[in-house]
C-alpha positions as CSV (number, residue, x, y, z in Angstrom):
1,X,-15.2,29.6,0.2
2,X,-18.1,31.8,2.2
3,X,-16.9,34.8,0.2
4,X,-17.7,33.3,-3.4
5,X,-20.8,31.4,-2.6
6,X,-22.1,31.2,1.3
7,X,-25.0,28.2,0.2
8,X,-22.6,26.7,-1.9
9,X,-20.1,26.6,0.6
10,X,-22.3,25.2,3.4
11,X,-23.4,22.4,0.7
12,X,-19.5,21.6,0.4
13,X,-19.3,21.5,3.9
14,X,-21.7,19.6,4.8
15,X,-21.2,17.0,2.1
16,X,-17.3,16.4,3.0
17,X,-18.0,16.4,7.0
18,X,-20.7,13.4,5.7
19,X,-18.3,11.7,4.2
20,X,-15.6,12.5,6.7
21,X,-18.0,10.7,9.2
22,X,-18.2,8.0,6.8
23,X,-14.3,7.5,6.9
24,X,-14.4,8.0,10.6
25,X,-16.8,4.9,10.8
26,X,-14.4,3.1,8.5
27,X,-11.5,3.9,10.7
28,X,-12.8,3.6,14.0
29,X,-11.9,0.1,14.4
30,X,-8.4,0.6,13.7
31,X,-7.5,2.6,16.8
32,X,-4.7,5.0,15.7
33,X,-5.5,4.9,12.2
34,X,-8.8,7.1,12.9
35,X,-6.7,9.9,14.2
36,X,-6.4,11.7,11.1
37,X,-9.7,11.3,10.4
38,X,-10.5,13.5,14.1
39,X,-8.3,16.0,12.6
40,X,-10.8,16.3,9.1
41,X,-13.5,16.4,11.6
42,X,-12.3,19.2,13.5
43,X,-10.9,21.1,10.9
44,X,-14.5,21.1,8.5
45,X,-16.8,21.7,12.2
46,X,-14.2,24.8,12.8
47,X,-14.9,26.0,8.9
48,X,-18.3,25.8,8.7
49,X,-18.9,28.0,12.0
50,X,-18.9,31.2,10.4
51,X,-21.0,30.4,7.7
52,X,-24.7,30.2,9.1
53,X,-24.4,33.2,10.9
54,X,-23.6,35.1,7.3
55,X,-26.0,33.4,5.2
56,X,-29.3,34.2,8.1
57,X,-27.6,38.2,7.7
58,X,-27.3,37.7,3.9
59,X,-23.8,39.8,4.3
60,X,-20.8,39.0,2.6
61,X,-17.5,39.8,4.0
């Protein structure tokens, strides 16, 4: 997504890991049923770690 819009693609981000969190609050409770959610948590904080370092440079790869 960094590659057609870097801001855009931090917005995206930063909107689903907030609702991610959201579901993760949800699903907490349940014990087993919030392991999924980890997995959406990890996979969107492992994205998004790219992404600030090329929208300070204002490079596209």
């Amino acid at each position: 997504m960094a590659d057609w819009s870097i801001f855009r693609s931090l917005l995206i981000g930063a909107v689903g890991m907030g609702a991610t969190l959201m579901l993760f609050w949800l699903t907490a409770p349940g014990g087993w049923l919030a392991l999924p959610v980890v997995f959406l948590i990890t996979a969107l904080g492992s994205g998004a770690r790219g992404q600030p370092a090329a929208a300070v440079d204002g490079r596209r790869r």
